[in-house]
C-alpha positions, -999 to +999 in steps of 0.1 A: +603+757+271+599+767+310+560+765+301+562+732+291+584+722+316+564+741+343+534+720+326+550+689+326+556+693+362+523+703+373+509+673+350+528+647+372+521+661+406+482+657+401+490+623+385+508+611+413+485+631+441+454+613+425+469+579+429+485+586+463+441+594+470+437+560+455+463+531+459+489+547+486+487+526+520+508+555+535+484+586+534+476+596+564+437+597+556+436+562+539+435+531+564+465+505+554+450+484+539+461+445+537+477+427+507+472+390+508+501+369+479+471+350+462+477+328+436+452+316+409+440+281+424+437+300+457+412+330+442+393+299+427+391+280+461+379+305+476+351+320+445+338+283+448+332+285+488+325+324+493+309+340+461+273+347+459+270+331+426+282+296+444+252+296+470+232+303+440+242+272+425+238+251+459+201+268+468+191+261+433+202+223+434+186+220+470+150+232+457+156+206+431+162+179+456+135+181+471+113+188+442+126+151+433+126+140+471+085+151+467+079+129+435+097+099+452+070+104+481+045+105+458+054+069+449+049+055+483+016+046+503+007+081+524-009+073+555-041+096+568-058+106+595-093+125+584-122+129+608-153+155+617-156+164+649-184+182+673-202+191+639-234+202+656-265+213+636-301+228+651-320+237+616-353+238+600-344+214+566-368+217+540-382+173+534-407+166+508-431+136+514-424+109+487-461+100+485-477+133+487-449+156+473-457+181+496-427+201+509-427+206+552-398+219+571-383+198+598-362+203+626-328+195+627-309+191+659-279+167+665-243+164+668-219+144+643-186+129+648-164+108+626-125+096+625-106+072+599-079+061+589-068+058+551-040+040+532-034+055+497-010+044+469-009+055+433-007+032+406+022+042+384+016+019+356-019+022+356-024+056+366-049+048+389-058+046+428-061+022+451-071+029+490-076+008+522-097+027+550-110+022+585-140+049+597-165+051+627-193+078+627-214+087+655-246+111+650-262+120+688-300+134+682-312+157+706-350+167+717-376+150+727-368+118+703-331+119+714-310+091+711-276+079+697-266+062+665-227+045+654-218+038+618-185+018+613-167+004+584-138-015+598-124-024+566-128-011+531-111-010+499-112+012+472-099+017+436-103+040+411-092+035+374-091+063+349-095+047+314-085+066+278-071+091+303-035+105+302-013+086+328+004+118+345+023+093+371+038+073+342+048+106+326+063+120+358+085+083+362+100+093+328+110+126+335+112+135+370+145+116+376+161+128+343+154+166+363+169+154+393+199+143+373+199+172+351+205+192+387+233+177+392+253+185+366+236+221+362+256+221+397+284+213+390+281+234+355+279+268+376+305+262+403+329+254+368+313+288+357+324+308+391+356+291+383+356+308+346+345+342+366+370+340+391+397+332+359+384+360+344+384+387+376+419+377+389+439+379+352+420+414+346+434+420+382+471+410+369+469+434+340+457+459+356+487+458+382+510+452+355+493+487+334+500+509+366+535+493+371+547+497+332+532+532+336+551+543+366+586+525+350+576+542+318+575+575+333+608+567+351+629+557+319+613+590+297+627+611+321+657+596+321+651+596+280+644+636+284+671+646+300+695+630+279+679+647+251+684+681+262+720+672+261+720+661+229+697+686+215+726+716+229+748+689+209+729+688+178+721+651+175+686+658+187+667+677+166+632+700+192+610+676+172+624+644+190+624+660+218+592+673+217+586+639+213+597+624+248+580+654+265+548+643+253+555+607+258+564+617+296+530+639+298+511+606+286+528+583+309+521+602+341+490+605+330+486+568+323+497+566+360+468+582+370+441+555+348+457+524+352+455+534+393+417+535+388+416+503+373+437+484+395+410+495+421+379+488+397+398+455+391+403+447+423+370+455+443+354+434+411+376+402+424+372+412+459+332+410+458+336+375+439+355+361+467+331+376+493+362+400+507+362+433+522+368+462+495+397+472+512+412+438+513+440+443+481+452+410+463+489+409+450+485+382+422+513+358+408+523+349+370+527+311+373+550+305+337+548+268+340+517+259+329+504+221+322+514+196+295+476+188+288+465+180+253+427+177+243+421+150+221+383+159+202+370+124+198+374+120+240+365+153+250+331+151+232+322+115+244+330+128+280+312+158+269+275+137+256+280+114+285+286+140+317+271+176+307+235+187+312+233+190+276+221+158+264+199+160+295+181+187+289+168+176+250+160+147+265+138+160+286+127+188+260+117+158+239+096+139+269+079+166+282+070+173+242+056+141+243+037+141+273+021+171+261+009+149+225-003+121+253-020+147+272-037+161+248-051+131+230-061+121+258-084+151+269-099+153+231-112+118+233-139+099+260-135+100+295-141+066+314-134+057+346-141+027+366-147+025+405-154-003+429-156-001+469-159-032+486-158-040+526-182-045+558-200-019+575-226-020+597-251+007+623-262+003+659-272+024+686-246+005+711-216+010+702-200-027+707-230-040+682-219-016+657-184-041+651-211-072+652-232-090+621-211-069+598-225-067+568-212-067+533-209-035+509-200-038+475-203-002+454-193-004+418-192+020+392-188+037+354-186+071+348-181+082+316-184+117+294-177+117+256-176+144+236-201+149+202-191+179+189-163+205+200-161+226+170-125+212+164-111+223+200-097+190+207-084+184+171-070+219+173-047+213+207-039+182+194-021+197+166-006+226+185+009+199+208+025+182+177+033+211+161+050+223+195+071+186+194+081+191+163+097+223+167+115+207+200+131+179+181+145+205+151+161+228+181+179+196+199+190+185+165+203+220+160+220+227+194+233+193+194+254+204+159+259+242+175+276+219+206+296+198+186+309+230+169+314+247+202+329+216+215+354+216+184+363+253+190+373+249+221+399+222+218+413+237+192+416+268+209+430+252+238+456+228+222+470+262+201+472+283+236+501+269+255+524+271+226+511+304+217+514+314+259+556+301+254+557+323+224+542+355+237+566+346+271+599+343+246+586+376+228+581+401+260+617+387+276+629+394+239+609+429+242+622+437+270+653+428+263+656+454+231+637+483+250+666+481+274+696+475+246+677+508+228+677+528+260+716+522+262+721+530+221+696+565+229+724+574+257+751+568+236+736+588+205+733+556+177+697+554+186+665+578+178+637+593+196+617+570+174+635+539+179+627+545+218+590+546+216+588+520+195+606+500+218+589+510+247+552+506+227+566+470+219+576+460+252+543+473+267+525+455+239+544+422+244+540+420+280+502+426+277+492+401+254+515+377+276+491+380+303+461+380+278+476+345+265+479+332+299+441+342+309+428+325+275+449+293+284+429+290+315+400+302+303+399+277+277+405+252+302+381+259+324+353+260+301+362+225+286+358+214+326+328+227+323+314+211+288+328+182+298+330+179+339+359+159+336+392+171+354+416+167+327+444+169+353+437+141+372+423+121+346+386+115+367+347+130+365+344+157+387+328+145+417+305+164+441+295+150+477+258+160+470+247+145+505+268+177+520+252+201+501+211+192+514+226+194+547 
């Protein structure tokens, strides 16, 4: 008996030692730390501006921007400046005489310069190239036949027109805002996701706090418990069996003192680095019992569901960029053709004023062309990898598209069941509670056994628990239909980011 108790005793001390190491503001060699009242929609304001994971969301949307920003440009006439300057060459250059076919080296000594000036726009529907350009050339010859020479083309205009090809600009015009979109809502997507996080991190923070409380009350009513069966055991109405019974309850509840204290702190650095606070920061969180009257109705949440998320999106892309692949590679297995025409005035004087007189006309057009005879079936064969690649494309959007609806379904039902379960599991841990206390009074009066005691106490620890658990799910299942749907459900609007703040 004195072993046990001696035991016992010894048992508790290092319990409550180790937690005084780990949660106790008052040690002298722990700093006090501070404990901020935080309630749920406060820990998610503050996940959505602070956590890592929500400046990954806004760095990935800002490369997208201006990935998009880039194919808008891309669209508009670029302006450019291109020139040669002080290119000076002294060389032997190997000639051959047209009439005599004999090769002589020459000497080579000038200086060339050039500048333009170049309008370019792309031809989306076409795919092809048109240019406007301005150039003047000078070429100074040194040695004994020295002299200067200026070669100006004051206006000229160019196109270029790829024929049978693939049209990568009308391609791009199909896709590239559909990406841009698709950004958006892969935004707005992951900041509902650091919502879900923070959800998650602050109701494993409430249980955790609630686990080391129960303990500590736990410990608190078994030794009551035990001393009240020593009594009774000198009485007779205990037999050692019972009371063996409470003594090891007592041993497991200062020892579950000890645990839950680690995971309060586990549980609350894990919340803490979410909201981008300082470990020693500690969070007291609050139960809020009245929880919306919101019901999901399935035929709205999946229209707002196919109309807002990324998800539809993202096949449709799948499917274009499938497509452009088929159009890419027809179009490489077949003939190449393009057409070229340059037309504008030019003209080449040693004065540099008579250079911009008499212009003459230049007219430059042109076929180019390269078809292919035989490829031993490489063509053919990409081709049908391309297909075969679109095919399998379509059968996976038809497939996720079913595997959304489902999840889309499971999710409402989930939800609409939760807040009746979450007033059930409420009633049930006051009713727990209730009956652990009415069986502590019937243990000190004798009508009530060892047994009926921890089944009371396992009861009420279990209904409280899975009150908390119920509450989490409820807003866990809320949050993630935000985030299938991006619609506030609350307020009855699309949820709305200012995206001009975030490329700021």
């Amino acid at each position: 008996m004195r072993r046990i108790s001696l035991l016992l005793l010894l048992t508790c001390g290092l319990a409550f030692s180790a937690y005084a190491q780990v949660a106790d503001p008052s040690t002298a060699t722990v700093e006090m730390p501070s404990v901020n009242v935080m309630t749920l929609s406060q820990a998610i304001e503050s996940a959505r501006e602070n956590s890592v994971a929500a400046l990954e969301a806004k760095a990935g949307f800002v490369s997208s921007y201006w990935a998009y920003r880039s194919y808008k440009a891309s669209r508009l006439p670029s302006l450019n400046l291109y020139g040669n300057l002080a290119s000076f060459d002294r060389s032997l250059r190997q000639l051959q005489n047209y009439e005599t076919g004999e090769l002589v080296y020459t000497s080579n000594y000038n200086m060339q310069n050039s500048l333009g000036l170049s309008i370019t726009q792309n031809l989306t529907f076409t795919g092809g190239t048109v240019s406007l350009y301005s150039d003047l050339s000078r070429i100074d010859e040194f040695g004994a036949n020295g002299g200067k020479t200026w070669y100006a083309q004051p206006v000229t205009f160019y196109y270029e027109q790829p024929l049978l090809a693939y049209n990568r600009f009308k391609w791009e015009k199909k896709i590239s805002p559909k990406e841009y979109e698709h950004a958006k809502r892969v935004y707005i997507e992951s900041m509902e996701q650091v919502t879900i996080d923070a959800v998650n991190c602050y109701f494993t923070l409430m249980s955790a706090r609630h686990a080391y409380r129960t303990a500590e009350t736990n410990y608190r009513n078994t030794s009551q418990m035990h001393s009240v069966a020593a009594e009774r055991m000198k009485l007779g109405s205990v037999t050692r069996d019972e009371y063996l019974q409470l003594e090891l309850r007592m041993l497991n509840d200062s020892i579950a003192i000890n645990e839950s204290a680690v995971k309060v702190r586990e549980a609350q650095m894990a919340l803490n680095s979410l909201l981008g606070l300082d470990e020693k920061v500690e969070i007291e969180t609050v139960s809020e019992d009245v929880l919306p009257d919101v019901w999901m109705d399935y035929d709205m949440v999946m229209e707002k569901a196919l109309l807002n998320s990324s998800f539809r999106l993202e096949n449709e892309i799948k499917t274009l960029t499938a497509e452009s692949d088929i159009a890419q590679a027809r179009a490489d297995r077949g003939a190449k053709v393009s057409v070229s025409a340059k037309f504008g005035l030019s003209n080449s004087d040693a004065a540099f004023r008579e250079t911009y007189r008499h212009l003459l006309d230049q007219e430059v057009v042109g076929i180019t062309f390269s078809i292919p005879i035989f490829d031993w079936g490489m063509g053919r064969g990409r081709v049908k990898e391309a297909e075969a690649q679109a095919a399998v494309v379509r059968a996976q959007v038809e497939q996720a598209e079913s595997d959304f609806r489902r999840q889309v379904f499971t999710a409402v039902a989930q939800f609409n069941s939760q807040r009746q379960q979450c007033m059930a599991s409420r009633q049930a841990s006051d009713i727990a509670q209730e009956r652990y206390s009415l069986i502590m009074k019937r243990f000190r009066d004798g009508t009530a056994s060892v047994t009926d005691l921890n089944t009371a106490q396992s009861e009420c620890d279990s209904a409280t628990e899975k009150y908390i658990t119920d509450l989490s799910n409820y807003w866990n299942y809320y949050y993630t239909l935000r985030q299938l749907t991006l619609f506030d459900f609350m307020s009855g609007k699309n949820i709305d980011v200012d995206f001009r703040e975030l490329i700021k």
